[in-house]
MARKOL-930526 format. One record per atom (N, C-alpha, C): y, z, x; atom name. Coordinates in Angstrom, 2 decimals. Example, Ala and Ser with C-alpha at 12.3 -4.5 7.8 and 13.67 -1.06 7.14 Angstrom:
2
+---------+---------+---------+----+
:       v :       w :       u : at :
+---------+---------+---------+----+
:   -5.69 :    7.80 :   13.19 :  N :
:   -4.50 :    7.80 :   12.30 : CA :
:   -3.30 :    7.80 :   13.20 :  C :
:   -2.25 :    7.08 :   12.85 :  N :
:   -1.06 :    7.14 :   13.67 : CA :
:    0.03 :    7.87 :   12.90 :  C :
+---------+---------+---------+----+
END
This chain:
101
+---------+---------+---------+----+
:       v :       w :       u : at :
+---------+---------+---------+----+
:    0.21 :  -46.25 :   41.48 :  N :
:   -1.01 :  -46.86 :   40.99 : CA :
:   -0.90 :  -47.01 :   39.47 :  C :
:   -1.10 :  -48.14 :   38.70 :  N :
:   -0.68 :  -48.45 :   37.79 : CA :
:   -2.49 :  -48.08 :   36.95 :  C :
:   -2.16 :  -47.39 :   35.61 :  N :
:   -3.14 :  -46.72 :   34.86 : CA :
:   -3.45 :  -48.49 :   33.79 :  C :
:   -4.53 :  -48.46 :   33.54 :  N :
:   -4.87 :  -48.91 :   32.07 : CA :
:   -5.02 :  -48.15 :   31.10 :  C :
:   -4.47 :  -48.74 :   29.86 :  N :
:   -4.34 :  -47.98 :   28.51 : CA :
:   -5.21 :  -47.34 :   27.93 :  C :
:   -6.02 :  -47.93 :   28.31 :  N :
:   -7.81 :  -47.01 :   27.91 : CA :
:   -7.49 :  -45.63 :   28.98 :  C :
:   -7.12 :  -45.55 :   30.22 :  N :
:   -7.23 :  -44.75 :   30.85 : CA :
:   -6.43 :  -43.85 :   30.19 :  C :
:   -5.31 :  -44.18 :   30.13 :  N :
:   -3.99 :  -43.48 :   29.62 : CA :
:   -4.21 :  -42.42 :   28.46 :  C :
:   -5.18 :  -42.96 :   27.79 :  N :
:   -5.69 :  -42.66 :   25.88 : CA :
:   -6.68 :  -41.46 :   26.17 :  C :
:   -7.26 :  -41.99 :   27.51 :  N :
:   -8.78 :  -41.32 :   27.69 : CA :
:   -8.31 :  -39.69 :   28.36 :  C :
:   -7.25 :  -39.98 :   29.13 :  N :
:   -6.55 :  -38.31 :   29.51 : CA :
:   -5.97 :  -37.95 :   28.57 :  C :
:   -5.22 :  -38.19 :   27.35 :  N :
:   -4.71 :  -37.78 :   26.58 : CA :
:   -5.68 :  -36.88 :   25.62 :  C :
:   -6.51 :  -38.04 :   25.22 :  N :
:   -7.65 :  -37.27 :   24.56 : CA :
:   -8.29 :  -35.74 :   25.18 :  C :
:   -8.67 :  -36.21 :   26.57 :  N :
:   -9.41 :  -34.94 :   27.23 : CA :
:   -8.41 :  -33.90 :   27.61 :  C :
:   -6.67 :  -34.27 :   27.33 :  N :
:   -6.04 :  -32.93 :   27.64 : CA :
:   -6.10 :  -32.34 :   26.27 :  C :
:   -6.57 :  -33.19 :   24.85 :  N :
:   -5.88 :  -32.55 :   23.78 : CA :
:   -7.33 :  -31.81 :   23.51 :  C :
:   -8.28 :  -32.55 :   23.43 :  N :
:   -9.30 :  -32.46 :   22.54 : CA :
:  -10.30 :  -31.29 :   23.36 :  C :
:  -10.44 :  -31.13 :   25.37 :  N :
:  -11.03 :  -30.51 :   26.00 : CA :
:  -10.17 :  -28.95 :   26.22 :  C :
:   -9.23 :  -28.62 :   25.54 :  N :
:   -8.37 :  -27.88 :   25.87 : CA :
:   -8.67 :  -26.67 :   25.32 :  C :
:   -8.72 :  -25.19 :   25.94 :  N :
:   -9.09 :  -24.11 :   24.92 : CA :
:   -8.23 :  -23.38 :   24.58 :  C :
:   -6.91 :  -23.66 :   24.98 :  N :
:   -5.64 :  -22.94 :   24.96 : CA :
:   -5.48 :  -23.86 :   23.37 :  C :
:   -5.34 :  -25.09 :   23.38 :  N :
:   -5.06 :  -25.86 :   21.95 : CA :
:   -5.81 :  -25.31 :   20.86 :  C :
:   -6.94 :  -24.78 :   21.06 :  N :
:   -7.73 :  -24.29 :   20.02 : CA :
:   -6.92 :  -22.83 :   20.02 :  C :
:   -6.60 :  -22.07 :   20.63 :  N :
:   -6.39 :  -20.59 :   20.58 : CA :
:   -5.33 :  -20.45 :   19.89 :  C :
:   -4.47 :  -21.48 :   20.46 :  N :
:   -2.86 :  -21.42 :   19.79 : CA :
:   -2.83 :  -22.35 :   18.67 :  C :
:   -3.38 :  -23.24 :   18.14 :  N :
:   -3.15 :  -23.48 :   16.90 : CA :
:   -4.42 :  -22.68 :   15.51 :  C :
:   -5.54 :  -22.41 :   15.78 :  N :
:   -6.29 :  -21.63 :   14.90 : CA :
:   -5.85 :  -20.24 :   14.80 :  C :
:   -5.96 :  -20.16 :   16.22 :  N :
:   -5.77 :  -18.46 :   15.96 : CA :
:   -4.87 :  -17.63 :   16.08 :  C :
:   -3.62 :  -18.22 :   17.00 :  N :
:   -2.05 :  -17.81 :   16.92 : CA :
:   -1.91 :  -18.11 :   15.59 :  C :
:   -1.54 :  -19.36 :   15.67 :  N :
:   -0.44 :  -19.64 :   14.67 : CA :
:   -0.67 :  -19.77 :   13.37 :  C :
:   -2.30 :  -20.06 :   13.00 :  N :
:   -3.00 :  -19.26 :   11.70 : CA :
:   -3.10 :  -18.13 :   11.19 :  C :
:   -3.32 :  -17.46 :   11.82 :  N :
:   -3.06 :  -15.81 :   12.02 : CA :
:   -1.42 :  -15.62 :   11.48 :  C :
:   -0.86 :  -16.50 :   12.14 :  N :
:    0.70 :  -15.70 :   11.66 : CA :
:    1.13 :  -16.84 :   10.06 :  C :
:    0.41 :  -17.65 :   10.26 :  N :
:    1.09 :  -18.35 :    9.03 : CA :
:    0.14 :  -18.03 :    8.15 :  C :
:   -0.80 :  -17.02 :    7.95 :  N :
:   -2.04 :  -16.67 :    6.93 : CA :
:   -0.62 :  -15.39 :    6.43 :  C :
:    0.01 :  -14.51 :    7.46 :  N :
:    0.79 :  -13.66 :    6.79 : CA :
:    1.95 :  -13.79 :    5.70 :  C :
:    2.41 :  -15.47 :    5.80 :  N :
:    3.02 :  -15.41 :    4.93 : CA :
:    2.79 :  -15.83 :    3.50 :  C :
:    1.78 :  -15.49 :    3.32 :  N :
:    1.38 :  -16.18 :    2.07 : CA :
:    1.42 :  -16.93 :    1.25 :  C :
:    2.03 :  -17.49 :    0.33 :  N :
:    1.94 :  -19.06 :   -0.46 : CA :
:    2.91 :  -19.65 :    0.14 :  C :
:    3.64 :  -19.11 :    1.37 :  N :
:    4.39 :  -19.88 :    2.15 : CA :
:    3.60 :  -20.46 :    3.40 :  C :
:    2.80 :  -20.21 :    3.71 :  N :
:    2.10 :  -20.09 :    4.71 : CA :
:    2.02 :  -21.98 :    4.89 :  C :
:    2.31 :  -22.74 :    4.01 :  N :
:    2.25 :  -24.67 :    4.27 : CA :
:    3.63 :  -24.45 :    4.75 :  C :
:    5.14 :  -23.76 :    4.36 :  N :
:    5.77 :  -24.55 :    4.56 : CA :
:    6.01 :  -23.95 :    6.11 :  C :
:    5.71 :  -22.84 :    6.73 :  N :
:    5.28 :  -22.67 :    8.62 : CA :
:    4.47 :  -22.88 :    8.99 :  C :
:    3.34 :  -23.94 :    8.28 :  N :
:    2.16 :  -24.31 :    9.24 : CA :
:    3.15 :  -25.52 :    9.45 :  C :
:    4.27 :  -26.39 :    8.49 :  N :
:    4.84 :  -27.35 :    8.18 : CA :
:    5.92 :  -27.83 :    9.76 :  C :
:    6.21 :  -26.74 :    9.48 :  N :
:    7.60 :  -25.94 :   10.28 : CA :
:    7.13 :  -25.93 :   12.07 :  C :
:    5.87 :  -25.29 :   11.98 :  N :
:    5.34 :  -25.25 :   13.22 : CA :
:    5.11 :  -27.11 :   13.72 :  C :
:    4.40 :  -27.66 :   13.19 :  N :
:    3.88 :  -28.74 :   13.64 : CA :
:    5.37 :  -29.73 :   13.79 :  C :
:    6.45 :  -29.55 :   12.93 :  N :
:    7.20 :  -30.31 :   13.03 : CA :
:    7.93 :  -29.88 :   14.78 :  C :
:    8.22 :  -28.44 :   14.55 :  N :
:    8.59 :  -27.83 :   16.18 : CA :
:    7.94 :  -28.50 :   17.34 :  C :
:    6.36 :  -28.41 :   17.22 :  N :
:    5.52 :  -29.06 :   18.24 : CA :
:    5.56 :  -30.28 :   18.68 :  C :
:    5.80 :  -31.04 :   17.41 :  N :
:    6.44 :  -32.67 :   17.59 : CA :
:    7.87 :  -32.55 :   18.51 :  C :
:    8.85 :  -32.40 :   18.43 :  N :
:   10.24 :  -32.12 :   19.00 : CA :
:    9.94 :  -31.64 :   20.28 :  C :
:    9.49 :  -29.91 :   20.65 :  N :
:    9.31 :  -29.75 :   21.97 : CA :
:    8.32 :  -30.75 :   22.89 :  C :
:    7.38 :  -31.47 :   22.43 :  N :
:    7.06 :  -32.22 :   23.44 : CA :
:    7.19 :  -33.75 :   23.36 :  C :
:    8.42 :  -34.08 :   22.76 :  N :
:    8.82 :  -35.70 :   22.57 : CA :
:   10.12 :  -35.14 :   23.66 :  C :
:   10.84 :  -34.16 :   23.72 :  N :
:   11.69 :  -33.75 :   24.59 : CA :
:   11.33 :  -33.06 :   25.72 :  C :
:    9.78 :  -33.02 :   25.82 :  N :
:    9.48 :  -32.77 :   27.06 : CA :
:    8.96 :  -33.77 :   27.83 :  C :
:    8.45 :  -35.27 :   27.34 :  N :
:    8.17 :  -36.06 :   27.58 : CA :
:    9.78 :  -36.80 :   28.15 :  C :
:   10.44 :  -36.83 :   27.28 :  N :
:   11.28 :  -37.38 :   27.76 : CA :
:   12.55 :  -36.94 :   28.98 :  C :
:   12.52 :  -35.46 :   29.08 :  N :
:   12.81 :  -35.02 :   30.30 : CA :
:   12.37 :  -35.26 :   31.29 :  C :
:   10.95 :  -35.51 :   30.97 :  N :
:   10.15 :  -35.45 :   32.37 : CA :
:   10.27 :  -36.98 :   33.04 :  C :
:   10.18 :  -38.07 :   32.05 :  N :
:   10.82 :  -39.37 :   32.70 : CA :
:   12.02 :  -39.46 :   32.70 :  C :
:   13.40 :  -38.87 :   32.15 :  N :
:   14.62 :  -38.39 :   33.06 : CA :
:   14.99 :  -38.21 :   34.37 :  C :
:   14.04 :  -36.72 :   34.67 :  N :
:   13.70 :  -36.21 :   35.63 : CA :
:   13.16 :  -36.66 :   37.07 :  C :
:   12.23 :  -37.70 :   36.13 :  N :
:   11.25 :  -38.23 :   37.56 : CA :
:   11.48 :  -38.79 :   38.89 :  C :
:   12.47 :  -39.47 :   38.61 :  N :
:   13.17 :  -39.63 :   40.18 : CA :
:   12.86 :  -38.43 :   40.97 :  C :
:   14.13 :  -37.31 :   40.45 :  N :
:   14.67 :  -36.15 :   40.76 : CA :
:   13.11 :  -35.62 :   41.25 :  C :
:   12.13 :  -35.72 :   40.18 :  N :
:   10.88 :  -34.92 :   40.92 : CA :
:   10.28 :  -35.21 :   41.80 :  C :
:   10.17 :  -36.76 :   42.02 :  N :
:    9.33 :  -37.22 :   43.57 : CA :
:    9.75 :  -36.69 :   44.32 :  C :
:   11.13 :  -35.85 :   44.94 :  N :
:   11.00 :  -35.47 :   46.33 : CA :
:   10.95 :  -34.28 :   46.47 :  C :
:   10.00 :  -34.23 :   47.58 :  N :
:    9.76 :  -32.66 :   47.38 : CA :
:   10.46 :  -31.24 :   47.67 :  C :
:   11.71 :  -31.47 :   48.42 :  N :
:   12.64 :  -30.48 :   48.07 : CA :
:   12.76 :  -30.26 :   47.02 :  C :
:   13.06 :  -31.01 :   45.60 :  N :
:   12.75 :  -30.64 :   44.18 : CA :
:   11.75 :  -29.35 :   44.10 :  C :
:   10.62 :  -29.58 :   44.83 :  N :
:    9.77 :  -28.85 :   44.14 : CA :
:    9.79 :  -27.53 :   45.16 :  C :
:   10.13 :  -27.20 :   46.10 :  N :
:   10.74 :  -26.29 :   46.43 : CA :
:   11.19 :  -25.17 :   45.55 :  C :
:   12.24 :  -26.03 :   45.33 :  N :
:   13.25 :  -25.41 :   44.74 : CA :
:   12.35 :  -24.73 :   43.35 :  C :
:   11.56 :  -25.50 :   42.67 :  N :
:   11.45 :  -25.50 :   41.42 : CA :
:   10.83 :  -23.97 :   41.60 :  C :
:    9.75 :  -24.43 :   42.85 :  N :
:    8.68 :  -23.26 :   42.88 : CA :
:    9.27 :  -21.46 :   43.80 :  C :
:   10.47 :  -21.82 :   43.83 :  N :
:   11.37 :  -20.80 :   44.60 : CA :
:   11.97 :  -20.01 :   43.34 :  C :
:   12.57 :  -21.12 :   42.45 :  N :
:   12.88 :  -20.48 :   41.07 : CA :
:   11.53 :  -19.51 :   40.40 :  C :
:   10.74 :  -20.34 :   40.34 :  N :
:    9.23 :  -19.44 :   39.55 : CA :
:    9.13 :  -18.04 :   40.61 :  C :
:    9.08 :  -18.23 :   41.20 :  N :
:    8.52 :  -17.34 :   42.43 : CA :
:    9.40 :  -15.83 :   41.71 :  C :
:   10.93 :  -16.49 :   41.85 :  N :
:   12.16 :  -15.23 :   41.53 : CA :
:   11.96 :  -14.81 :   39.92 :  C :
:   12.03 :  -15.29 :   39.19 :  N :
:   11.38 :  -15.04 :   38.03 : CA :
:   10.18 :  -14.58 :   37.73 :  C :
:    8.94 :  -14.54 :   39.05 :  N :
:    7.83 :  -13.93 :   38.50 : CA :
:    8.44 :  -12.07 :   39.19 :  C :
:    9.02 :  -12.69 :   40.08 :  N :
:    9.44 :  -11.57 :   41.04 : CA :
:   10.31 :  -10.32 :   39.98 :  C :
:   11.02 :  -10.84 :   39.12 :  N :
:   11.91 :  -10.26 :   38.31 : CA :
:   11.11 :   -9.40 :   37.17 :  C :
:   10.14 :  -10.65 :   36.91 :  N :
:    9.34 :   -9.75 :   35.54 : CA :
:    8.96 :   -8.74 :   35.95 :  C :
:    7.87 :   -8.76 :   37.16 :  N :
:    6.84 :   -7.62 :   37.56 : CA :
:    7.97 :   -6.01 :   38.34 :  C :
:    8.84 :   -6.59 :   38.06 :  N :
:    9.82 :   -5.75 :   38.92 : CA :
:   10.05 :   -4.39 :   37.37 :  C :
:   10.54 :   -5.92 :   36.23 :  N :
:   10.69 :   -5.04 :   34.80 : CA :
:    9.96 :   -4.30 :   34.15 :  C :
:    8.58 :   -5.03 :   34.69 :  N :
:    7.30 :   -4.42 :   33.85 : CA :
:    6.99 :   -3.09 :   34.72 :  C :
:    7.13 :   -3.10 :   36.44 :  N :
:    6.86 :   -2.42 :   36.86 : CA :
:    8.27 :   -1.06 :   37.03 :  C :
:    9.02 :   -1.08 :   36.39 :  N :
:   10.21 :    0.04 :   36.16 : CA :
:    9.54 :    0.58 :   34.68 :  C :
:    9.18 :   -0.35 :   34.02 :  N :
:    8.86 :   -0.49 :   32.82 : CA :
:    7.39 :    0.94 :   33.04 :  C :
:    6.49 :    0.74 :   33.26 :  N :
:    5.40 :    1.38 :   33.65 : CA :
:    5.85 :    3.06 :   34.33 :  C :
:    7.03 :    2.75 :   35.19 :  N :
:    7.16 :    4.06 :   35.88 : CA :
:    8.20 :    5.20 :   34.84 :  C :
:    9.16 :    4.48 :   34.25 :  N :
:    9.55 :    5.10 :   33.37 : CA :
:    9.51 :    5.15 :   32.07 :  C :
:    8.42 :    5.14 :   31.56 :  N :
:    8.16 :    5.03 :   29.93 : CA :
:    6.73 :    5.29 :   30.29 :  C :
+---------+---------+---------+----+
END
């Protein structure tokens, strides 16, 4: 189903602008840590935003790489078999973690 550009603009907006994670992690993470460095603190607010640009122009563009690969749903299988073992792994660490320490 093919989007119009208004539409396109109008989710963009409501993922950026309705988001409370965007507010948390740029005021209060990453202010918080770039308030510590003091009169440096422009050139990692600098540093950060330039990072943020890069990880998601390369996440954008993986993801239309990808997209073939993602329509079928053995893909996502897989993807969600991987998460699964990795959540499986953490709670395993955290939970050795807990029993001995």
């Amino acid at each position: 189903m093919e989007k119009t550009l208004g539409a396109v603009i109008g989710g963009i907006a409501a993922v950026t602008w309705l988001n409370p994670h965007a507010y948390l992690d740029t005021v209060v993470l990453i202010g918080s840590i770039a308030a510590s460095y003091g009169d440096l603190k422009w050139w990692f607010t600098l540093g950060a935003i330039a990072a943020s640009i890069v990880w998601f122009v390369t996440l954008a563009a993986g993801a239309r790489g990808m997209s073939k690969w993602l329509d079928r749903p053995k893909s996502w299988v897989v993807i969600e078999l991987l998460t699964a073992a990795i959540m499986i792994v953490i709670a395993i660490e955290l939970a050795f973690g807990l029993i001995s320490g």
